[in-house]
C-alpha positions as CSV (number, residue, x, y, z in Angstrom):
1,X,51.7,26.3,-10.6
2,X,54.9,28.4,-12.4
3,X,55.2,31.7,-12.4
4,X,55.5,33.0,-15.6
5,X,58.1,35.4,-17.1
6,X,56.8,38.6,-17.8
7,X,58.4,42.0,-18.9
8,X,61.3,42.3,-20.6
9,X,62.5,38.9,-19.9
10,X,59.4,37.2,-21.9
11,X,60.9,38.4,-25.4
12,X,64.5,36.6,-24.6
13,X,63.3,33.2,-26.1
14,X,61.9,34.8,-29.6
15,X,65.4,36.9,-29.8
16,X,67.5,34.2,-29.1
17,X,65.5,32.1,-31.5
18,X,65.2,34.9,-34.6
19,X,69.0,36.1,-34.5
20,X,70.5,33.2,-33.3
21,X,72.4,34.5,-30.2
22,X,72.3,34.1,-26.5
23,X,71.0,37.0,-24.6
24,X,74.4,37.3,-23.1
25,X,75.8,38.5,-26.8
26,X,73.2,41.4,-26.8
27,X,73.9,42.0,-23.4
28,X,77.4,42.8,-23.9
29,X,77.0,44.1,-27.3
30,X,75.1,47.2,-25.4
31,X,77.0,47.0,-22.4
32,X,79.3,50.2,-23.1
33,X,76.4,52.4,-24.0
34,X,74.3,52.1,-21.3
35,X,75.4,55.3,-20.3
36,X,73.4,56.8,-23.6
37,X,69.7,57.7,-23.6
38,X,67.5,54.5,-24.1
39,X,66.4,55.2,-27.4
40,X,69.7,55.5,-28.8
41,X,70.9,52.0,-27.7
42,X,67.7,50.6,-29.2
43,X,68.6,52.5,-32.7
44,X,72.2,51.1,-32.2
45,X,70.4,47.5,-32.4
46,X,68.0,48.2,-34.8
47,X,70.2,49.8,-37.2
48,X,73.0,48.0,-36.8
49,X,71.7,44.1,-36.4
50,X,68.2,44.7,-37.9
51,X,66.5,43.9,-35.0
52,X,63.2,45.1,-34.1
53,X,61.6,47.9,-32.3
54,X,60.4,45.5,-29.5
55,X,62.7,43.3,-29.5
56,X,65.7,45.9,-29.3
57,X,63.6,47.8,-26.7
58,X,63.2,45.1,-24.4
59,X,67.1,44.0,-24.3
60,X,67.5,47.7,-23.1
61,X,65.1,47.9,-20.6
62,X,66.1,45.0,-18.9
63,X,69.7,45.7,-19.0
64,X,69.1,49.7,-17.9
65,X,66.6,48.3,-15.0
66,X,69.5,45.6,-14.3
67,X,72.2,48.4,-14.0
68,X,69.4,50.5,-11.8
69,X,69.3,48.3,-9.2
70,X,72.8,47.3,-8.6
71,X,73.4,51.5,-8.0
């Protein structure tokens, strides 16, 4: 039996597949502004790469839980 991925992490293959990047490019795309209010890095991806709502909100959550942890 695997385990499956879920949160976050279970959008990374459908965002690396509709924009064509590895997860590490969004990563460090929103890497700077982590330090601003979640919403406003998911507007910076949806606004500026036409991403969507979901897809932009789970690349943030991730990557805010990620930087939680290592505090």
């Amino acid at each position: 039996m695997t385990d499956r991925v879920q949160g976050p992490a279970s959008y990374f293959p459908s965002i690396e597949r509709k924009y064509g990047q590895p997860m590490q490019h969004w990563f460090d795309l929103i890497a700077d502004r982590l330090d601003q209010p979640h919403m406003a890095v998911v507007s910076f991806l949806k606004d500026t790469h036409g991403m969507g709502h979901d897809h932009a909100n789970a690349i943030v959550a991730h990557q805010l839980a990620k930087k939680k942890v290592a505090k």
